[in-house]
C-alpha positions in Angstrom: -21.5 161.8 45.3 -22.3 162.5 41.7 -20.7 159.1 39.7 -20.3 157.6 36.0 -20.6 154.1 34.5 -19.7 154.2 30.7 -20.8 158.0 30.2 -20.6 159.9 33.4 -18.6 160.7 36.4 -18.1 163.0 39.7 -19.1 166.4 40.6 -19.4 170.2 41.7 -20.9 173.7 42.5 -21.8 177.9 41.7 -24.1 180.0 39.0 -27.5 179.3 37.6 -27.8 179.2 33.8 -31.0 177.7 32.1 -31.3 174.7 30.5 -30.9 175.0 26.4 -34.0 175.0 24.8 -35.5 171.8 23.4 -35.8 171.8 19.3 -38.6 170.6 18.0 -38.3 167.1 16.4 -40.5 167.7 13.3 -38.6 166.8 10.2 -35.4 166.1 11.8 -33.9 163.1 10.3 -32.6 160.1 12.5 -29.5 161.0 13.6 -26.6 158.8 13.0 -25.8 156.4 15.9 -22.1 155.9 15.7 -21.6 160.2 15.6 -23.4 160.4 18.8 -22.0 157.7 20.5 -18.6 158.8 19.6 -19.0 162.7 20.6 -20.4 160.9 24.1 -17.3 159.3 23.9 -14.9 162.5 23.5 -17.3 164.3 26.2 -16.7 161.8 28.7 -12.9 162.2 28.2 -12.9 165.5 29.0 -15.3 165.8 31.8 -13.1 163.2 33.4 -9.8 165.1 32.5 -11.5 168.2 34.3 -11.5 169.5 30.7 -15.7 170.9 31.7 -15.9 173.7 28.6 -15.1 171.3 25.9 -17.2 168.9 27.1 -19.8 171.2 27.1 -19.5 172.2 23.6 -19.3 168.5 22.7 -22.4 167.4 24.2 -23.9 170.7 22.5 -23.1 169.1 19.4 -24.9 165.4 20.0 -27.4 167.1 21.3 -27.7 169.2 17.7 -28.3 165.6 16.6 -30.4 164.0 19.1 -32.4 166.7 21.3 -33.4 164.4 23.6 -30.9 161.9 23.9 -30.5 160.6 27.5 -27.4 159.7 27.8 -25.7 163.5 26.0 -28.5 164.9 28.7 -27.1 163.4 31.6 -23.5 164.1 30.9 -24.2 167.8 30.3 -26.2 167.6 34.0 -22.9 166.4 35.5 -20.8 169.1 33.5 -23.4 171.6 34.8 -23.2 170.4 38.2 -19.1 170.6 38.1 -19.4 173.9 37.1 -21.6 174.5 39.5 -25.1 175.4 37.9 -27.2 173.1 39.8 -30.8 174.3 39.2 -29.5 173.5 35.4 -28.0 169.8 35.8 -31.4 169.4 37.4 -33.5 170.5 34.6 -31.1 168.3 32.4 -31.1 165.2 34.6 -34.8 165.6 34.4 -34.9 165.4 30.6 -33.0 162.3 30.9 -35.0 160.6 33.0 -38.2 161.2 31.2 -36.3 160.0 27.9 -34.6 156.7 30.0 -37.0 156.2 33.1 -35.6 152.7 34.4 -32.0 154.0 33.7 -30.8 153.3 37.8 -27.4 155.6 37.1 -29.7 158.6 36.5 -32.3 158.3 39.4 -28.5 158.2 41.2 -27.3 161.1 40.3 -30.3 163.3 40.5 -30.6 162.1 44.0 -27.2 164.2 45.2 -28.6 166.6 42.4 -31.6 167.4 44.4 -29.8 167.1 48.0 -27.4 169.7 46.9 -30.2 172.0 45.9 -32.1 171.3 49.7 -35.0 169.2 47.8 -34.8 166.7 50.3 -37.8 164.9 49.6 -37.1 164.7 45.8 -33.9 163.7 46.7 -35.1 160.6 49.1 -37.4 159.8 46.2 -34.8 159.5 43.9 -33.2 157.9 45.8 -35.3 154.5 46.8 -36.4 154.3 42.7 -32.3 154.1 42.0 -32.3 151.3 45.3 -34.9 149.9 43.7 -33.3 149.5 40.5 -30.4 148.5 41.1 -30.0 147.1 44.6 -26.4 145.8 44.6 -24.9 148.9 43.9 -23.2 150.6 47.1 -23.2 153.9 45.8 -27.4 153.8 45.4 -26.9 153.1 50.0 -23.7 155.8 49.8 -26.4 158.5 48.1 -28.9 158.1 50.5 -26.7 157.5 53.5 -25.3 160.9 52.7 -29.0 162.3 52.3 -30.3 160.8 55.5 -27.4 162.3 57.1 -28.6 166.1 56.1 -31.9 165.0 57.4 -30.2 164.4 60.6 -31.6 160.8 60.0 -28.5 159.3 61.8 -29.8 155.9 62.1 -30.9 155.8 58.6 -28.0 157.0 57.5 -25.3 154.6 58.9 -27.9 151.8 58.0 -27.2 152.9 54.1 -23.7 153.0 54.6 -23.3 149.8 56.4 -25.1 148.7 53.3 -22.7 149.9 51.0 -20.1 148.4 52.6 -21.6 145.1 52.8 -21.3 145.3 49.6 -18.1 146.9 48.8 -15.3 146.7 52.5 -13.3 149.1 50.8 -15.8 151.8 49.6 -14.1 154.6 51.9 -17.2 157.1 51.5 -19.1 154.5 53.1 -16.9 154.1 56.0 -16.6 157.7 56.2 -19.9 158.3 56.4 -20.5 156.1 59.4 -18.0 158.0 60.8 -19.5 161.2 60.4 -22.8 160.1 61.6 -20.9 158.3 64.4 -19.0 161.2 65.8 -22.5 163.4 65.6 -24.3 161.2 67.5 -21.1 161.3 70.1 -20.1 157.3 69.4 -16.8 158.5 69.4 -15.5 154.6 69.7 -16.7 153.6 66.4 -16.4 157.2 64.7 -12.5 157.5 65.5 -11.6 154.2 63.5 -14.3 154.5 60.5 -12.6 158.3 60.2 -9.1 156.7 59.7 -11.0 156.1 55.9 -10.7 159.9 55.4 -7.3 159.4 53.8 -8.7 157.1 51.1 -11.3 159.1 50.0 -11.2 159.6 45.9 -10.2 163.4 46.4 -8.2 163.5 49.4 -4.9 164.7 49.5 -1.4 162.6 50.0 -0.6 163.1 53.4 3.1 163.8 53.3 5.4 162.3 50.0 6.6 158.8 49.8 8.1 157.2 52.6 8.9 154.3 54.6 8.7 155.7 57.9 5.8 154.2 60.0 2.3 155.9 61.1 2.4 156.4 64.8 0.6 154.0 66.9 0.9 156.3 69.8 3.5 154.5 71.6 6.4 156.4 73.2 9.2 157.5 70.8 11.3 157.9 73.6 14.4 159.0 70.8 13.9 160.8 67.0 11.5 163.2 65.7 7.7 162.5 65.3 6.4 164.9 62.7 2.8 165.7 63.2 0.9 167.1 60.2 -1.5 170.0 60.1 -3.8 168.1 57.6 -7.1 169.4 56.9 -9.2 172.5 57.1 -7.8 175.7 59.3 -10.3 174.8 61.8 -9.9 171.4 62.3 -5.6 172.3 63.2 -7.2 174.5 65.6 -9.5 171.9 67.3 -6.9 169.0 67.0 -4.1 171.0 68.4 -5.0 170.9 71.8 -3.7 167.2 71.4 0.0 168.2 70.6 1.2 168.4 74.3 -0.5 164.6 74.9 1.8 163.9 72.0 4.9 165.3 73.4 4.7 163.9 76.8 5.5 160.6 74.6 7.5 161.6 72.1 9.6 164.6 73.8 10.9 165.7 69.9 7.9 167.0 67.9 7.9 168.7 64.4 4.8 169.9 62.4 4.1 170.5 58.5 1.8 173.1 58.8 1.2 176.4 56.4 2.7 180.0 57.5 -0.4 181.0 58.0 -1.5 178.5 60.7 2.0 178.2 62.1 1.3 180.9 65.0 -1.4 178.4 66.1 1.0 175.2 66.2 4.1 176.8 67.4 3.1 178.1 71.1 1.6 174.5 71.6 4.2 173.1 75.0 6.3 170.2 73.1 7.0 171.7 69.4 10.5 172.1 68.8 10.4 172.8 64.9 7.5 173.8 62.3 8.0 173.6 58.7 5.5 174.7 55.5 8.3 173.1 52.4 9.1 169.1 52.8 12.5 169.9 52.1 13.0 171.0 55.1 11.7 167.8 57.5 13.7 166.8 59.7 14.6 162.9 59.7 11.5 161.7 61.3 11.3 158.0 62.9 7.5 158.1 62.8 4.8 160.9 61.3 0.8 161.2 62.2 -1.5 163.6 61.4 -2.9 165.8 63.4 -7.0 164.8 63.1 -5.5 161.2 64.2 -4.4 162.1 67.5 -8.3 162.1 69.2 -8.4 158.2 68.0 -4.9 157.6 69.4 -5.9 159.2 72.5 -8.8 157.2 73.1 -10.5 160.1 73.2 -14.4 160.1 74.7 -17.2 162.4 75.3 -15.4 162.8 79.1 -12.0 162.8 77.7 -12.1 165.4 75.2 -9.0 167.7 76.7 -10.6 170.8 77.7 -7.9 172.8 79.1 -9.3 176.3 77.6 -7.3 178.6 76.7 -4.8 176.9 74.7 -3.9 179.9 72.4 -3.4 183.1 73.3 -2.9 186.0 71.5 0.5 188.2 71.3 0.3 191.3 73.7 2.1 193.6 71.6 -0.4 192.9 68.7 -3.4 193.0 71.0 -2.2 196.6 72.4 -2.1 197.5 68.6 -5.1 196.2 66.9 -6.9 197.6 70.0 -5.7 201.0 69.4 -6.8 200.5 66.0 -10.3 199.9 66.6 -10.5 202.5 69.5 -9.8 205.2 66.7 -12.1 203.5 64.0 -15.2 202.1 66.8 -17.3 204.9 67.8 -17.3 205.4 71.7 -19.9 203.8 73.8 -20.4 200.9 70.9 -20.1 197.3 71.4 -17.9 195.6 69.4 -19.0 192.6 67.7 -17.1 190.8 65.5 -18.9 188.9 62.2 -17.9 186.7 59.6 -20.2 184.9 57.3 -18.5 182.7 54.6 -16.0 179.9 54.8 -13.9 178.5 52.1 -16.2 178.2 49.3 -14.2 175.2 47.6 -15.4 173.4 51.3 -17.5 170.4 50.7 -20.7 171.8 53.0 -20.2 175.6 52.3 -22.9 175.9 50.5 -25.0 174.7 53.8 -23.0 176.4 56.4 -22.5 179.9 54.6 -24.5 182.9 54.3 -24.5 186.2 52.9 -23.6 189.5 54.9 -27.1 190.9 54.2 -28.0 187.5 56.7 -26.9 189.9 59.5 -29.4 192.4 59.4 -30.8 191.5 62.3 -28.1 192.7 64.4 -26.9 195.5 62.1 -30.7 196.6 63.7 -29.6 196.8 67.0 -28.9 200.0 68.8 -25.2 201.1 69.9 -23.4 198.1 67.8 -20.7 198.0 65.5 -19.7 194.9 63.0 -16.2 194.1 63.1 -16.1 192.4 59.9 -13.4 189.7 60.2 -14.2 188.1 57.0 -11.6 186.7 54.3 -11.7 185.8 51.0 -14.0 186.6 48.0 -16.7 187.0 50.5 -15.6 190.8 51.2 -16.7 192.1 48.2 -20.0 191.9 50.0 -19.8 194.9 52.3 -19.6 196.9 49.1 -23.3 196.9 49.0 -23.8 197.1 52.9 -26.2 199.6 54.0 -27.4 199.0 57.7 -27.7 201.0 60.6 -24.7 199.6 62.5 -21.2 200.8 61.7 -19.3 198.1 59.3 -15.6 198.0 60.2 -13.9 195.8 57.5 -10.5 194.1 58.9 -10.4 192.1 56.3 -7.7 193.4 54.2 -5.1 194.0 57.4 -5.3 190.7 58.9 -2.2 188.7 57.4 -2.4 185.6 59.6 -3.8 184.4 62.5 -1.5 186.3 65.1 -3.3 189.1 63.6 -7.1 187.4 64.2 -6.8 186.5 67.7 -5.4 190.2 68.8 -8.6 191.6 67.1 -10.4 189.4 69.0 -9.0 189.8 72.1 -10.4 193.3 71.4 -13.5 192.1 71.0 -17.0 192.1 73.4 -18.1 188.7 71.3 -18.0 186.9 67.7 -20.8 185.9 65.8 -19.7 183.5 62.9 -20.8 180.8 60.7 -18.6 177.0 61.2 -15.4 178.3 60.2 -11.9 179.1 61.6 -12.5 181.8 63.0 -15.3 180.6 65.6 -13.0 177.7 66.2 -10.2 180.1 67.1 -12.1 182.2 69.6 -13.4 178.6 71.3 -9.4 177.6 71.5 -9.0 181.1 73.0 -11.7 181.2 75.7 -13.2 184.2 74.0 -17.2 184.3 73.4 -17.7 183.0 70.1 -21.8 182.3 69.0 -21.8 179.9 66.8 -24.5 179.9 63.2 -25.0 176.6 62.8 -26.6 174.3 59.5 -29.5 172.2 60.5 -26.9 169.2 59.9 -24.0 170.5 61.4 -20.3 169.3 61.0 -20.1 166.1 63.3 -18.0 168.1 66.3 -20.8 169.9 67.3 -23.0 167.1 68.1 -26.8 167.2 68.6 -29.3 169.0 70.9 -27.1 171.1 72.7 -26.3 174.7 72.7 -22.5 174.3 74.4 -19.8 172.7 73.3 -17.7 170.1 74.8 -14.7 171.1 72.6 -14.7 175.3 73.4 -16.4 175.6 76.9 -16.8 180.0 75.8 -18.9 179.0 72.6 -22.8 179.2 72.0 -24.0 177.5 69.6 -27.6 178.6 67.3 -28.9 175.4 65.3 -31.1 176.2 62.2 -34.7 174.6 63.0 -34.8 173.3 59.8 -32.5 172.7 56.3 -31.7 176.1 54.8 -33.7 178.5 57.6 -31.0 181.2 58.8 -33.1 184.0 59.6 -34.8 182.3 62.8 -31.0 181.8 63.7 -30.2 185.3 63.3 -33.3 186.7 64.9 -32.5 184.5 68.1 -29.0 185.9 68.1 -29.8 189.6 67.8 -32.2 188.8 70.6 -30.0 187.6 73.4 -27.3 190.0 72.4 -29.9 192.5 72.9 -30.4 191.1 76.4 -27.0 190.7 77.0 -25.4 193.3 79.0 -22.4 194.9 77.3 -18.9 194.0 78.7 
């Protein structure tokens, strides 16, 4: 987490751009205090107010009158960082340094700076001189619990973050961190309750709008409606909606706020009698929950995670169609293997757990294949420059929901995918699904292991170290290449 004092604040992701050129200080006269101050001033404002291109241009102009001034530096890093030119918030966080060295707020920053660019030494460096600076500030420990964390340093890490909440109980970062680390390491008894903190978090969402209906303790609600919401990513509804039927069998009147496009997910779940996507169409609930709250309710442990694979299934009439639809586009005798690369880039890891098409190669290599591309999003603009051996067939624009994803892969020998929905939605279907997985992977697919308690049909492929996705790929095209065809 990028953060401010007086000058600075919170931050981003995206393009490259260098740093502006530093003028040369030779007969410039001293520039006048109070101007600079007060254009730092007017910058802050509207980096805080989201407001990133005028603060740009406002910092361009103190820096016209101090080149080098630390402070104007440091705030353009953050801008540059929201806007998601990293390499250049480094370059300017490094200017600042060198102009304010003992400044701790800077050595701070940088830290997530250089995490988010996969300099994890640099980053762990950082990290202990801003510690050592200032050593009662919990987000110095939140930085470098979050660090250790990508290091898969999980002791480390929820050391740092007990740290920071020693010294601040109600830094929710902290706490969520511990959770995170928690859950990875399969302590699911302290990782439920520290996850409850996900709803305080400084950029989470309100659940559901003001009301003074209670949260459900997960006692029966023998009369009334519990409404269960679909909070969170698409994937997460997937994986925490094998826990709706647990739900019902206690409260036998269950509605769900969900999106349309997840609602053919929710809906065949036993026990749902209503789904909405507008609040002003809830029913009068007597209690609500969300959805990612249900494993803690449920006591939920390593031998209790409900496993009863398939839970979703896919609508005959749809499979019958999208398979006649790939019999006339798949040439005969190829296997079909369904891709996709890229999650949602506004996710807060996707720029650890996505890849580029071209990542595929590999298997594009192999003889008698054919890519079913099942990839949304800007992402598709990719296959414009594919060029591989293996047929690309791109389903991207004719899949509307995910009725339409689970017939397609219900027509499917096997999916390959990065951690998104998709691979979660072929694990809730008992389809083969291998998983492409960041060296530090999202806290449900736990450590050292190649299955998954969650999806019993999914394979998971672990980078061997930060960043490396081509010894991934190279061991997937391999065992598909041992693998006889279905």
């Amino acid at each position: 987490m990028l953060s401010t004092d007086a000058n600075f604040d919170e931050a981003g992701a995206g393009e490259e751009r260098p740093a502006p050129p530093i003028p040369s200080p030779a007969n410039v006269p001293s520039p006048p205090v109070d101007r600079i101050a007060e254009l730092i001033d007017l910058a802050q404002g509207h980096e805080q107010a989201g407001r990133l291109t005028e603060a740009e241009q406002t910092l361009g102009q103190a820096l016209a009158l101090a080149p080098e001034h630390a402070g104007a530096l440091h705030l353009l890093g953050v801008v540059s960082f929201r806007q998601g030119r990293i390499d250049e918030a480094a370059a300017l966080m490094e200017r600042s340094i060198a102009a304010s060295p003992k400044t701790a707020l800077y050595h701070r920053n940088i830290c997530e700076v250089y995490r988010s660019l996969g300099r994890y030494d640099d980053a762990l460096a950082a990290g202990h001189r801003a510690v050592g600076l200032t050593p009662r500030d919990p987000h110095c420990y939140h930085n470098l619990g979050v660090l250790h964390y990508h290091r898969l340093e999980l002791e480390a890490a929820i050391h740092c973050a007990e740290t920071a909440v020693a010294l601040d109980p109600d830094f929710a970062g902290a706490h969520f961190g511990i959770a995170e680390a928690s859950l990875l390491r399969g302590d699911f008894g302290r990782g439920w309750n520290e996850y409850e903190w996900r709803f305080r978090l400084g950029n989470a969402p309100k659940l559901l709008p003001p009301t003074d209906r209670p949260q459900w303790d997960g006692t029966p609600l023998p009369n009334g409606w519990l409404l269960l919401i679909a909070d969170q990513g698409y994937g997460d509804v997937i994986q925490f909606a094998r826990y709706i039927p647990w739900a019902s069998r206690r409260c036998p009147d269950i509605a769900i706020a969900c999106s349309s496009e997840i609602r053919p997910v929710v809906a065949q779940q036993p026990g749902v009698g209503a789904t909405f996507n507008h609040w002003e169409n809830q029913p009068d609930f007597v209690a609500y929950c969300a959805l990612s709250g249900l494993p803690r309710l449920a006591g939920t442990t390593m031998q209790t995670i409900p496993a009863s694979v398939p839970y979703l299934r896919a609508d005959r009439e749809k499979v019958a169609s999208w398979t006649d639809r790939l019999s006339g586009l798949v040439p005969s005798g190829y296997r079909r293997i369904g891709i996709t690369w890229a999650g949602r880039s506004t996710h807060v890891n996707d720029r650890n757990r996505s890849v580029t098409l071209s990542t595929f190669a590999p298997l594009a290599e192999l003889p008698h294949v054919a890519l079913i591309s099942l990839q949304k999003g800007p992402a598709q603009a990719q296959i414009g420059a594919y060029w591989e051996r293996a047929p690309l067939i791109n389903l991207g624009p004719e899949i509307a929901d995910f009725a339409d994803t689970m017939a397609i892969l219900e027509a499917l020998e096997l999916v390959v995918t990065v951690d998104t929905a998709v691979g979660h939605l072929a694990g809730a279907m008992g389809r083969p699904v291998w998983l492409m997985l960041p060296f530090a992977p999202d806290w449900r697919w736990l450590l050292d292991r190649a299955d998954s308690p969650w999806y019993p049909t999914a394979r998971l492929f672990r980078q061997p170290a930060p960043r490396q996705w081509d010894p991934v790929v190279a061991k997937i095209a391999r065992c598909l290449a041992e693998t006889p065809a279905e």
